[in-house]
PLY file of the C-alpha trace (Angstrom):
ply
format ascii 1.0
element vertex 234
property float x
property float y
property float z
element edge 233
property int vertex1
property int vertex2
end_header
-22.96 42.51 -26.89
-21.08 42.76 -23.54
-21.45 39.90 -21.59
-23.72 40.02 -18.65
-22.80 41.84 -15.51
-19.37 43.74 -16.93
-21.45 47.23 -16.38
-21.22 46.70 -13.09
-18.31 47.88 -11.13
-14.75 46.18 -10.65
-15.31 45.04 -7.32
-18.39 43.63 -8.04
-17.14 41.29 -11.04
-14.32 40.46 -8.84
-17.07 39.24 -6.42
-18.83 37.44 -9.00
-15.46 35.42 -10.15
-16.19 32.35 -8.57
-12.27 31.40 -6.38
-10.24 28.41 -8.24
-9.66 25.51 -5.62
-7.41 22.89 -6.93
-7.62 19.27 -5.63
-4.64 16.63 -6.44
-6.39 12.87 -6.34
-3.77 10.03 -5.31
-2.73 10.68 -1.91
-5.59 13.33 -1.24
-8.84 12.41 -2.25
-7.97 8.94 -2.13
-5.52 6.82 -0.13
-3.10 5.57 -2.42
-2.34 5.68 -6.32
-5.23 4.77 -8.08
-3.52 3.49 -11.00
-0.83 1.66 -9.78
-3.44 -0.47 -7.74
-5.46 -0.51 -10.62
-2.65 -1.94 -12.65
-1.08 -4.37 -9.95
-4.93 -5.60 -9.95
-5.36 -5.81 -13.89
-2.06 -7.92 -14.56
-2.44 -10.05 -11.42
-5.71 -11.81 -13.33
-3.60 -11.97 -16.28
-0.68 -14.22 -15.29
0.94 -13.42 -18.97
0.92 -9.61 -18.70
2.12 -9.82 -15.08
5.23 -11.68 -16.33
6.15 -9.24 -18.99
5.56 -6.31 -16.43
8.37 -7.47 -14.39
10.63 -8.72 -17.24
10.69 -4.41 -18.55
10.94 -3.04 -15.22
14.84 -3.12 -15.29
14.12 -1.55 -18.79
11.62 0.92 -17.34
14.12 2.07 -14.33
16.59 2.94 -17.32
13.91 4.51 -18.76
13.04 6.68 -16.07
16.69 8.35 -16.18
15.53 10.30 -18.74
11.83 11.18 -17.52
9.02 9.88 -15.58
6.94 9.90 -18.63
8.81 7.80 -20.07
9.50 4.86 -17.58
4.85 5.03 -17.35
4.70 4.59 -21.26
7.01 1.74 -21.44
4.96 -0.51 -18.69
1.85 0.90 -19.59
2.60 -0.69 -23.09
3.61 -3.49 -21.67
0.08 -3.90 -19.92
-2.07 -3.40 -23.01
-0.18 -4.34 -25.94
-2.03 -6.46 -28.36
-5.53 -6.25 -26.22
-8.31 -4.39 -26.62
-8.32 -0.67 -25.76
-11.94 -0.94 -25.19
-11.79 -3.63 -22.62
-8.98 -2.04 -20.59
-11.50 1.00 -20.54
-13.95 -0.81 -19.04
-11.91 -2.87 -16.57
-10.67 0.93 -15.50
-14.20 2.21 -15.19
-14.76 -1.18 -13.37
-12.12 -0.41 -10.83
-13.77 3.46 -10.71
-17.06 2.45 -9.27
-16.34 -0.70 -7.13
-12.81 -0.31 -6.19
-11.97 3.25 -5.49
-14.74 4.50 -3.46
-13.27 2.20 -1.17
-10.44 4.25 -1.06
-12.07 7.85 -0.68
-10.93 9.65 2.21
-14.00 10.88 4.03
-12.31 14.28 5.40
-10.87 15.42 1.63
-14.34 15.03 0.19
-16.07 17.08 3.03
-13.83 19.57 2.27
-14.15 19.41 -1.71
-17.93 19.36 -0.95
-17.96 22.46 1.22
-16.35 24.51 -1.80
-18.93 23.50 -4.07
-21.72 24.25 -1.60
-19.64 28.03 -1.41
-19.71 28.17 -5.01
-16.44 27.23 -5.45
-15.00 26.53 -8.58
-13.44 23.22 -7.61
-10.70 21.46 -10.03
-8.92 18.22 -10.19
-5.57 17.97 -11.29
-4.01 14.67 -10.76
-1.67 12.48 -12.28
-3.69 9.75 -12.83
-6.27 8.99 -15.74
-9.25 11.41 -15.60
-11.56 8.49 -16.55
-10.73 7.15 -12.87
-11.01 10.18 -11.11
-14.34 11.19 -12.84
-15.56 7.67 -12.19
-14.85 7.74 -8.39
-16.57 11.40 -8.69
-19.36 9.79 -10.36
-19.70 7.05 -8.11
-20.22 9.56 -4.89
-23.02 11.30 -7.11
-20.62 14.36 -7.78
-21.50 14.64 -11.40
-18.45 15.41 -13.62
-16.26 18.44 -12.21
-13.68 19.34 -14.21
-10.46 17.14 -14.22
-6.75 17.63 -15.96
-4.92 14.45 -15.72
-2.79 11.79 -17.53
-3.68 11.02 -21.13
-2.78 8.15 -23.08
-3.06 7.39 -26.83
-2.72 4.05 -28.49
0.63 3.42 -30.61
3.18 0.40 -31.50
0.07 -2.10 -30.96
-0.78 -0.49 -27.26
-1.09 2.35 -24.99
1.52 4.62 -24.30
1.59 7.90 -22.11
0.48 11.01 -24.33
0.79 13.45 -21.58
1.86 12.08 -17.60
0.39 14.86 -15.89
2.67 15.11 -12.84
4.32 18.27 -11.31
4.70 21.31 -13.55
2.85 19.57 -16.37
-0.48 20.28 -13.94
-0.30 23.96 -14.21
0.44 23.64 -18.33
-2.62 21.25 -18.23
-4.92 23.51 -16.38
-3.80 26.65 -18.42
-4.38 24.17 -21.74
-7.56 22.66 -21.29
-9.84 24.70 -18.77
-8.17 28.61 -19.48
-6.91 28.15 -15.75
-3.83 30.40 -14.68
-4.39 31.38 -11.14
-5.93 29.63 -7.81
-6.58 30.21 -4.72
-6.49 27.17 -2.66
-5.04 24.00 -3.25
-5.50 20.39 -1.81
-2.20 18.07 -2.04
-0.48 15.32 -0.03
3.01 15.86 -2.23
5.78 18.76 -2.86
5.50 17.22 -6.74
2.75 20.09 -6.54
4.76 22.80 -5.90
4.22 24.67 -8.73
0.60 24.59 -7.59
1.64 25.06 -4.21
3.82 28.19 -5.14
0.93 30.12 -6.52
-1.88 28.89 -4.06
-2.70 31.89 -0.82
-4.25 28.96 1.26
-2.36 25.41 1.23
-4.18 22.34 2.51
-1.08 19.54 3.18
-3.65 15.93 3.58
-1.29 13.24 5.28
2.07 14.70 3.87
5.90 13.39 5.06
7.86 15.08 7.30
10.36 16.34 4.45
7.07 17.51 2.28
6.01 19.42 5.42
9.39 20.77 6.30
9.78 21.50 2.13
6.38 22.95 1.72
7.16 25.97 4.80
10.09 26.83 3.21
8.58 27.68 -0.03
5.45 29.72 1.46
5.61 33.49 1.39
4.44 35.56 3.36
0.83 35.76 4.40
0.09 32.32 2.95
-2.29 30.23 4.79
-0.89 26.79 5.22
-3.26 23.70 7.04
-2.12 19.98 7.71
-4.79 17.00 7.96
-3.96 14.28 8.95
-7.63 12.10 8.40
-7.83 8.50 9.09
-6.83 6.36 6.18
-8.61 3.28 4.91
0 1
1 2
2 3
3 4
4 5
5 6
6 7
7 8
8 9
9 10
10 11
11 12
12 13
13 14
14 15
15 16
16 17
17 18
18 19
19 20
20 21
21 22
22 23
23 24
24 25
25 26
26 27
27 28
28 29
29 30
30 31
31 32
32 33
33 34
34 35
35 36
36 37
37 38
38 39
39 40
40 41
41 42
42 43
43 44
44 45
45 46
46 47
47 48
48 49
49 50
50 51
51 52
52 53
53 54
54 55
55 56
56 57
57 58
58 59
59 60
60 61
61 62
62 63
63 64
64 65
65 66
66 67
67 68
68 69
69 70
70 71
71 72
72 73
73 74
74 75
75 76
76 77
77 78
78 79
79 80
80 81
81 82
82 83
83 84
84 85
85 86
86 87
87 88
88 89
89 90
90 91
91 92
92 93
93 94
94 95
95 96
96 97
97 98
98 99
99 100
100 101
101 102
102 103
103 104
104 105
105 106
106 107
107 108
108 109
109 110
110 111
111 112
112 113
113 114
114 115
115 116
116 117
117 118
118 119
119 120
120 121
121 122
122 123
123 124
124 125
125 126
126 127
127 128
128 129
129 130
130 131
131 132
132 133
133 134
134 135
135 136
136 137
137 138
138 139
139 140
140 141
141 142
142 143
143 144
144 145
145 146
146 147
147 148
148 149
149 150
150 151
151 152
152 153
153 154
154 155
155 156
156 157
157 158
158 159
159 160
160 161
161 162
162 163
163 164
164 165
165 166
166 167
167 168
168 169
169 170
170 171
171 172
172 173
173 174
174 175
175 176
176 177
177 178
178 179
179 180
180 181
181 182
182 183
183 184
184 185
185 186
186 187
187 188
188 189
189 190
190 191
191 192
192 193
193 194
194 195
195 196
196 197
197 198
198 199
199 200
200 201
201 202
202 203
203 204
204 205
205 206
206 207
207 208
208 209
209 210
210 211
211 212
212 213
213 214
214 215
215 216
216 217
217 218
218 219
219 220
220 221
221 222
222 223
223 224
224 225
225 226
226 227
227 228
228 229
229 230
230 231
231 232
232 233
């Protein structure tokens, strides 16, 4: 059976095709990186975990000489090993609903709500945990739109980083999980998104550096929209 509406002409199905918006989440949506604060939060009650934190972040720095990914597993294992997986859930969903909408940047989600009122297909990709980002989404009554994000799976006795969904990884994540492969607008504060940026026709730069700016206009081609906000920050 064809699937409804493919009779109709090519121009109409184009029309139909709802336009990709992609939102980052630290920086943009919110005012600072959720799970850092999250984690600087979580080990501060826990004297013990704090301790080891900053005993492996020599270890971590080394780490991070050979990737990101790995520098985030090594202290996020630090964090969690030997607890409970299900508590550390709930002290991140904690941080989701009381913490972070404290964070939200008022502008950003105006805008994300105006795509979704257009009939937008409106994405997160962030490099946080999608449990926070669809908790903070939750919280502002945005039921659950979809989000790519950092994974983690438990191993050695604790968490460690399955997939650190930062920079390229974002456009291998959307292609992976949600079939995405093209976009029209995105929404980032960072040049880490330039492989978003690079294949985006309308660029929304929220709160960015001078060098991201100054980066960001010397990758745009031709014809591509670009739009800085600078909206007040909690």
């Amino acid at each position: 059976m064809l699937e409804r509406g493919w009779h109709q002409p090519l121009e109409r199905r184009l029309q139909l095709t709802p336009t990709v918006v992609i939102f980052d989440f630290d920086g943009t949506l919110v005012s600072r990186d959720s799970f850092i604060d999250f984690a600087l939060r979580y080990c501060a009650r826990r004297p013990g975990r704090l301790l080891a934190v900053v005993a492996a972040l020599p270890l971590a720095l080394l780490a991070r000489l050979r990737s990101s990914a790995s520098a985030a597993s090594l202290l996020l294992w630090v964090m969690t090993v030997g607890g409970s997986t299900r508590q550390f859930v709930l002290a991140l969903r904690r941080y989701a609903k009381l913490t972070l909408p404290t964070y939200a940047r008022e502008a950003i989600f105006a805008e994300l709500t105006r795509h979704l009122r257009a009939g937008d297909r409106v994405i997160i990709a962030t490099g946080t945990v999608p449990l926070l980002a669809q908790g903070l989404l939750g919280a502002r009554g945005l039921g659950r739109l979809p989000v790519v994000g950092s994974r983690m799976h438990r191993r050695w006795g604790g968490l460690v980083t399955a997939t650190h969904c930062i920079g390229g990884v974002k456009v291998r994540e959307l292609k992976r999980k949600l079939g995405v492969e093209s976009w029209i607008s995105v929404y980032t504060d960072s040049f880490a998104d330039r492989w978003l940026i690079s294949g985006a026709r309308d660029i929304t730069l929220v709160m960015p550096s001078s060098r991201t700016l100054r980066r960001t206009r010397q990758l745009l081609a031709d014809g591509v929209k670009l739009r800085v906000l600078y909206p007040q920050s909690r």
